[in-house]
N, C-alpha and C positions, 0 to 999 in steps of 0.2 A: 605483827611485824611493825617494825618501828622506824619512823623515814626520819632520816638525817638528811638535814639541809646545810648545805657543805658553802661556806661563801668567801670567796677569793678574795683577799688581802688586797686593797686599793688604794695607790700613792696618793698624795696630795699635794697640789703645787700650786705654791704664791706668787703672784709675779708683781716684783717692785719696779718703780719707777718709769708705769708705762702713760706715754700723758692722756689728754684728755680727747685731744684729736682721735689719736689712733684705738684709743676704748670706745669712743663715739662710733667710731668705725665698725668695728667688731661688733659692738654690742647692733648697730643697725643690718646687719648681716646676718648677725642671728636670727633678729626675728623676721626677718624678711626669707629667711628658710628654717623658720620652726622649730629652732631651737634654742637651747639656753644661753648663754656668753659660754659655760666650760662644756657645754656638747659641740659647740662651735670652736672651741682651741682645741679639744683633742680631735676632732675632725679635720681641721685645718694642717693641726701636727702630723697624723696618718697620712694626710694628704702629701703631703710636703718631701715625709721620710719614704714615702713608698717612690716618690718620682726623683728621689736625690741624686742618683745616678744619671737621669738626663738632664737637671740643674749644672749637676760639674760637669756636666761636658760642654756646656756653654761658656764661649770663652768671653773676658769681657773686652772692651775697647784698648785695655792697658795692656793683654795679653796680648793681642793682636798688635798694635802697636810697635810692642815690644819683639813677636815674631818677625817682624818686617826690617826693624832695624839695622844695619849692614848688612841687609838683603839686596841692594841695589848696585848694581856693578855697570860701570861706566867706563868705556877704557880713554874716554876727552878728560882732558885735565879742568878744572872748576872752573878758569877763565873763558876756558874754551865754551861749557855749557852757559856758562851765563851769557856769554857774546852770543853763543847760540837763541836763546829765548830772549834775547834782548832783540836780534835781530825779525825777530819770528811774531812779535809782537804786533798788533794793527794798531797805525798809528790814530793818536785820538789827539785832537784838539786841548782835549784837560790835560791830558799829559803834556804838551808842550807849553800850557800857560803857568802848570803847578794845580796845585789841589786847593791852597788857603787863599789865591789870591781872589779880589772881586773886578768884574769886570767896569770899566771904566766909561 
């Protein structure tokens, strides 16, 4: 009987232009968990693509942001609220002297 040893076709991948910092990085995390710099990218890869689904659901500050924008409804006219929070403010000393000036 004659055993055939059957072995799967495995990609190869270059990566340009990563600096020196960020390979410093990697490569210190590999061996700090025992492995080589490309068991440590395709680990990291797996890592990454299996949890991508709860990455995009993270929204980031520009999405939020941008959610919130003519989200505020106000039926006082602009004047009105600034006289509002102009009023509503506690009055301070620096406020009535200015901010640039020095004391005398």
């Amino acid at each position: 009987m004659k055993l055939e040893r059957r072995f799967e076709s495995m990609a190869n991948l270059q990566i340009k232009g990563m600096d020196d910092a960020l390979y410093t990085t990697l490569k210190d995390l590999a061996a700090s968990e025992n492995r080589s710099i490309s068991q440590q990218v395709v680990y990291l890869l797996k890592l990454y693509l299996g949890r991508k689904h709860q990455f995009q659901k993270i929204k980031t500050p520009a999405q939020v942001l941008l959610e919130l924008a003519g989200s505020w409804e106000d039926a006082r006219s602009s004047e009105k609220i600034i006289k509002d929070l102009k009023n509503n403010r506690k009055n301070s000393q620096k406020m009535s002297r200015g901010f640039c000036r020095e004391s005398v």
